[in-house]
N, C-alpha and C positions, 0 to 999 in steps of 0.2 A: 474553401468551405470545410465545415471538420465534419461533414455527411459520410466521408472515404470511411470515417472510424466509428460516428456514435448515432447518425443521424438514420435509426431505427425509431417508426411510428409506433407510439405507446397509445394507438386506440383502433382497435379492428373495424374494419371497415363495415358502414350501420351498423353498429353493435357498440351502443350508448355502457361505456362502462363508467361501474359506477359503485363508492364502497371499495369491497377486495376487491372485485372484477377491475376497477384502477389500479390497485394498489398493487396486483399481482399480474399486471399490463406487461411489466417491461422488467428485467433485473436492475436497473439501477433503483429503481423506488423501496424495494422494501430491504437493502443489503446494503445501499447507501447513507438507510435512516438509523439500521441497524449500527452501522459502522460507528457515525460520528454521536449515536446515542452512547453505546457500548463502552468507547475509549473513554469519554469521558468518566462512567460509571465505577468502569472497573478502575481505571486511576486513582478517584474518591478512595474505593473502596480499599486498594492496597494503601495509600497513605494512614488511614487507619488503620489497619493490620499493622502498619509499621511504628505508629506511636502507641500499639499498644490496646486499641479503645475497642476492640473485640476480634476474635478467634473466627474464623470459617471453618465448619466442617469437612475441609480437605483433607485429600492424602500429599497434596503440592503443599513444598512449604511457603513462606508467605512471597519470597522472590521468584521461586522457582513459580507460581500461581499466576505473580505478575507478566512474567516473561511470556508463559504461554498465553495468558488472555489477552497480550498486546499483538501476540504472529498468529495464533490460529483464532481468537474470537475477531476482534479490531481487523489487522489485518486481511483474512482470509474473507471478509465479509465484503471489504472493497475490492480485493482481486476477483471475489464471485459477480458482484456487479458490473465493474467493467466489463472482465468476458464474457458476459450473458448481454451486453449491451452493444459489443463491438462486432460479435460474433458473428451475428447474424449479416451483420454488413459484409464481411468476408470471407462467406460460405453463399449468401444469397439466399439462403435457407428463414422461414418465418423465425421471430424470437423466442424462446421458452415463456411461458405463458401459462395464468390459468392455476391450475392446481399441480403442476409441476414444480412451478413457482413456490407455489405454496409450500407444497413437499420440504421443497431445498431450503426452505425459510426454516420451517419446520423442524427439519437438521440440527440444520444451525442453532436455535434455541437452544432444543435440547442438550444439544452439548455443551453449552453455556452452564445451564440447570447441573449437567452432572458433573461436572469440572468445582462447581460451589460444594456439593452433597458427596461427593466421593469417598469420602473419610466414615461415612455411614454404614459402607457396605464393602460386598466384594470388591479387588479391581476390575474383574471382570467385568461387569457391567457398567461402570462408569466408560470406559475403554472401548466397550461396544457402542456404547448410546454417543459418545464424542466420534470416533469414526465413520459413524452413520452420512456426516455430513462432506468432508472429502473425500470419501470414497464415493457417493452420489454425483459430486460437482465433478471428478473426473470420468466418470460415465458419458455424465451428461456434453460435457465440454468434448471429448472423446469422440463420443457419436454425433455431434453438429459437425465437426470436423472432416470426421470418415466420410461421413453419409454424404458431404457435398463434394466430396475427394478434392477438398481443397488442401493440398499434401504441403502450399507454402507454411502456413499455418501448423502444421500439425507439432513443431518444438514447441507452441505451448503448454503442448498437454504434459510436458516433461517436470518443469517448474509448479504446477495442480500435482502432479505424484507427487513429487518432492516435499510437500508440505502436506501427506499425508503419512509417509513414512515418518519425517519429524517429528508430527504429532505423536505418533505410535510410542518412537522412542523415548517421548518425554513423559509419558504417561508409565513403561514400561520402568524407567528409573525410579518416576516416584511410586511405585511400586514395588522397589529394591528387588527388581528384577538385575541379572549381570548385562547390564548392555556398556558400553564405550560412556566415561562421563560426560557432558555436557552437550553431545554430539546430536542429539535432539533439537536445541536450540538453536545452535552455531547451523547446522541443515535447513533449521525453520529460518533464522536469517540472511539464506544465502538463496534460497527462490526467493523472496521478492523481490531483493538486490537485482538478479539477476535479468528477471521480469520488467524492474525497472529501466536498464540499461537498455533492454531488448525493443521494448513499448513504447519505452521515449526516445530512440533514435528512429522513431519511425513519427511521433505525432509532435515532436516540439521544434524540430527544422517542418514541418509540415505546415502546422498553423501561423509559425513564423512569417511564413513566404506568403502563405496567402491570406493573413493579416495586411502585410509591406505590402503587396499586390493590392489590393482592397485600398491601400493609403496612397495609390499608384507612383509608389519606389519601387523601381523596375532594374537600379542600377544593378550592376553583377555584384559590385564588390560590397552589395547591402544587402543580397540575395542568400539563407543559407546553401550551403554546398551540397548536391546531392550525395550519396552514398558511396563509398568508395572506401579505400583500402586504409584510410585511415580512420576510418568505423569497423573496417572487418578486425583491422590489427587491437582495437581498443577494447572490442568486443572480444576477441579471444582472450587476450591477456587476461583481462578483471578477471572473465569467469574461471578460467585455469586457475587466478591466484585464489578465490574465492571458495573454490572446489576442493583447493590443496592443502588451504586453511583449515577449512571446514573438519576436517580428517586426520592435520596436522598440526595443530593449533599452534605448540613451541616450535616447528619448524623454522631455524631464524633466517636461513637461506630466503625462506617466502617474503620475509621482507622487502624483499629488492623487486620480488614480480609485482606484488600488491603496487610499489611505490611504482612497480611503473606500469601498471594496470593504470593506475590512478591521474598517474602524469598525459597518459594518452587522452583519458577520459576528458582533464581537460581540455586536452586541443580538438578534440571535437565537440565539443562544446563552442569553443570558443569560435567554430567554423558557422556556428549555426544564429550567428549574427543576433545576440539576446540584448545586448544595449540597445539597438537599434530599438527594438520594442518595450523599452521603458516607460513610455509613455501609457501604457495600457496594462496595471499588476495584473491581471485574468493570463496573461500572456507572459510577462514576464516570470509570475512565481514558478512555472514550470522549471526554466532556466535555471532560477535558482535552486529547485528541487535537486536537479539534476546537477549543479554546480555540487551540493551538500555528496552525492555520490562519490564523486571526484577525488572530494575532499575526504571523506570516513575513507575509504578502502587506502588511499594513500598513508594517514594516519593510522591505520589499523598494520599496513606497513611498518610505519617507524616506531609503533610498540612494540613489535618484535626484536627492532634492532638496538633498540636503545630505552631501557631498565627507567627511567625517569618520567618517560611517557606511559602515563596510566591506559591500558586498554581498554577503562569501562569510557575513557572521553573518546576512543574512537567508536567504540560500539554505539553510543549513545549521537556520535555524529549522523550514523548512517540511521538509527533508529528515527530518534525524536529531529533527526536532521534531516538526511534523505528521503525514509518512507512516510513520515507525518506530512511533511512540506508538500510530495508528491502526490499523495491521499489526497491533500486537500484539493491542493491545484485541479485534480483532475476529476474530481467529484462535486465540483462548483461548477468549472466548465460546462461537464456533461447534464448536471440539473438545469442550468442555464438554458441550456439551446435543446435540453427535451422539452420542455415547458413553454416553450414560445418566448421565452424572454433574451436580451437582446445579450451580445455575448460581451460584455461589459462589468465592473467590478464594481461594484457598489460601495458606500463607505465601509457596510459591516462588513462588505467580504474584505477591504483591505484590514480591517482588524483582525480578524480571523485571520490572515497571511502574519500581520504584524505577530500578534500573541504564538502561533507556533514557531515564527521563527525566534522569540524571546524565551519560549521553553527550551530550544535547543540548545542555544548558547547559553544559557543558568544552567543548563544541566551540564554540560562539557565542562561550563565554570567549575563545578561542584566535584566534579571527577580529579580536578588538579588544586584544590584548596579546602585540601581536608580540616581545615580549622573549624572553615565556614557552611563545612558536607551539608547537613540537614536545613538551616536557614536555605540555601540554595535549592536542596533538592524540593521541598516543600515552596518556593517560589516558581517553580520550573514546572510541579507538577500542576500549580494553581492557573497556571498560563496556559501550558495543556488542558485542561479540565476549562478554561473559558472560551477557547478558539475551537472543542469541538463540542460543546454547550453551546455557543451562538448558530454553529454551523446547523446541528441539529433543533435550535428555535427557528433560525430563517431561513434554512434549507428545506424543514422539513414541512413547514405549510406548500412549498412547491411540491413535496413531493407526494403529499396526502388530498393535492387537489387536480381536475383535470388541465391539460394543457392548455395553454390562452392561445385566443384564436391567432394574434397579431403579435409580431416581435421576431426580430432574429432567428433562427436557426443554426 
């Protein structure tokens, strides 16, 4: 059952919600719709900044604008959903709710708003009104935490800072403040990473097993592996190289850790038996999420060591490859079985799996065939922009209506 991680009730007991009172029910409803409306938008919108077809009032330039509205708007809106959705299941504590919800939505916008308008005015206030919303979600994440002294839990709140300092710092450069260059970004890509590797060794051997269970495949050698030392070793590795990068970017030594961050990453992977569930993509795109992890930080790896391999094709592995893929995967899932519906893929959700995984590979295309740079990247970003377009047309009527009484969990 995936109840261990998402299966929090999004309707208070007698207490008919209805309107925002649904809508600000649960975190995954309003930060989920957020999410896969957003990425799509803001994509649109920097393609156009980039052929030219009009100027934003920013102080970010048109890359640097992108970068951040894909980690701190995109990103940071699915990492708020998930733990405001998972949380409560592993604190035992009720879910944020209410106008709290609201608040943190609220944030969120806003900083969206002054990230566009920034170029109007102070930095100051752009800076202010954008941090409003990580520093809120680390409170809030924080204190469910504390208050249930559930202390297993409590490194997640490291990965919520961490993309609050990033924030800071990228806002702080484009501001031609002296801070370290790039180091805002490369920070903001290395919590989710991180987050990723952390979150999903914990729900993709999980659902795995009790998927095969459910199909009653009980063999061992079909069963994923529980936890052990070669998840501790994998685990340590990426994030040390991940950490080292981050701060040491030409470091070419780091090469070798990354690649063997990467190499571990896949053997555990490969322990958590994902063929086996090919028959089901709701189940398998995780794997593959997670396979794309494996894969960027390894290549991110061998751009250090070898001058022919472009960095932006591994950057773009772990971006539009690992965290897109994994966004979706787990943000399908979880609307799925809030909602009463059964945990099963639908045709549009295999398109939606399909089209992100078709932005990622055009876009890594695009990184090593500079002939064909813009045709690629403009196909790459058109496939992103349809897979979280669809996701937010057919996700989002589950997420703006009440739960169905019958179906899955």
């Amino acid at each position: 059952m995936d109840s261990q991680y998402f299966n929090v009730s999004d309707r208070r007991p007698r207490v008919p919600w209805v309107g925002a009172g649904l809508f600000f029910s649960v975190g995954f409803r309003p930060f989920f719709l957020a999410a896969g409306a957003w990425s799509a938008i803001a994509l649109a919108v920097w393609v156009c900044m980039l052929n030219g077809a009009f100027i934003l009032p920013t102080r970010f330039t048109p890359i640097a604008w992108h970068i951040h509205e894909m980690l701190f708007g995109f990103v940071m809106a699915t990492v708020a959903g998930f733990l405001l959705t998972a949380i409560p299941n592993w604190t035992g504590r009720p879910p944020v709710r209410g106008w709290t919800l609201g608040l943190l939505a609220g944030f969120w916008s806003l900083g969206r708003v002054a990230c566009l308008l920034s170029g109007l005015g102070p930095a100051w206030w752009s800076i202010a009104a954008d941090m409003t919303f990580p520093a809120a979600l680390l409170v809030v994440v924080a204190r469910e935490v504390v208050a249930a002294r559930n202390w297993r839990n409590l490194p997640i709140v490291l990965p919520v800072a961490l993309f609050g300092i990033a924030n800071l710092l990228m806002h702080l450069e484009a501001a031609s403040i002296a801070v370290p260059p790039d180091l805002g970004w490369r920070l903001g890509l290395a919590a989710p990473l991180i987050l990723i590797s952390a979150i999903g060794g914990r729900i993709v051997p999980a659902f795995t097993r009790n998927w095969l269970a459910g199909r009653g495949n009980r063999s061992a050698l079909r069963i994923p592996t529980g936890h052990g030392w070669v998840d501790r070793a994998a685990l340590g590795v990426l994030h040390a190289g991940l950490i080292a990068w981050t701060f040491f970017p030409a470091a070419g030594p780091l090469g070798y850790l990354l690649i063997a961050g990467g190499a571990l990453n896949f053997l555990r992977l490969a322990r958590w038996q994902g063929a086996a569930s090919a028959a089901e993509p709701l189940l398998l795109i995780l794997h593959v999420g997670y396979g794309w992890l494996a894969l960027g930080v390894a290549l991110l790896g061998v751009s250090l060591l070898v001058p022919a391999v472009p960095l932006p094709a591994a950057i773009h592995a772990l971006t539009a490859g690992a965290i897109a893929t994994m966004t979706l995967a787990v943000m399908t899932r979880a609307t799925l079985g809030h909602t009463g519906r059964s945990l099963m893929a639908s045709r549009s959700t295999v398109v939606i799996y399909m089209l992100i995984t078709l932005a990622a590979l055009t876009r890594i295309g695009a990184a090593w065939a500079s002939a064909a740079f813009m045709p690629l990247l403009v196909w790459s970003a058109l496939c992103w922009i349809a897979a979280f377009g669809l996701f937010s047309v057919v996700y989002g009527r589950m997420l703006l209506t009440p739960r169905l009484e019958r179906g899955a969990t």
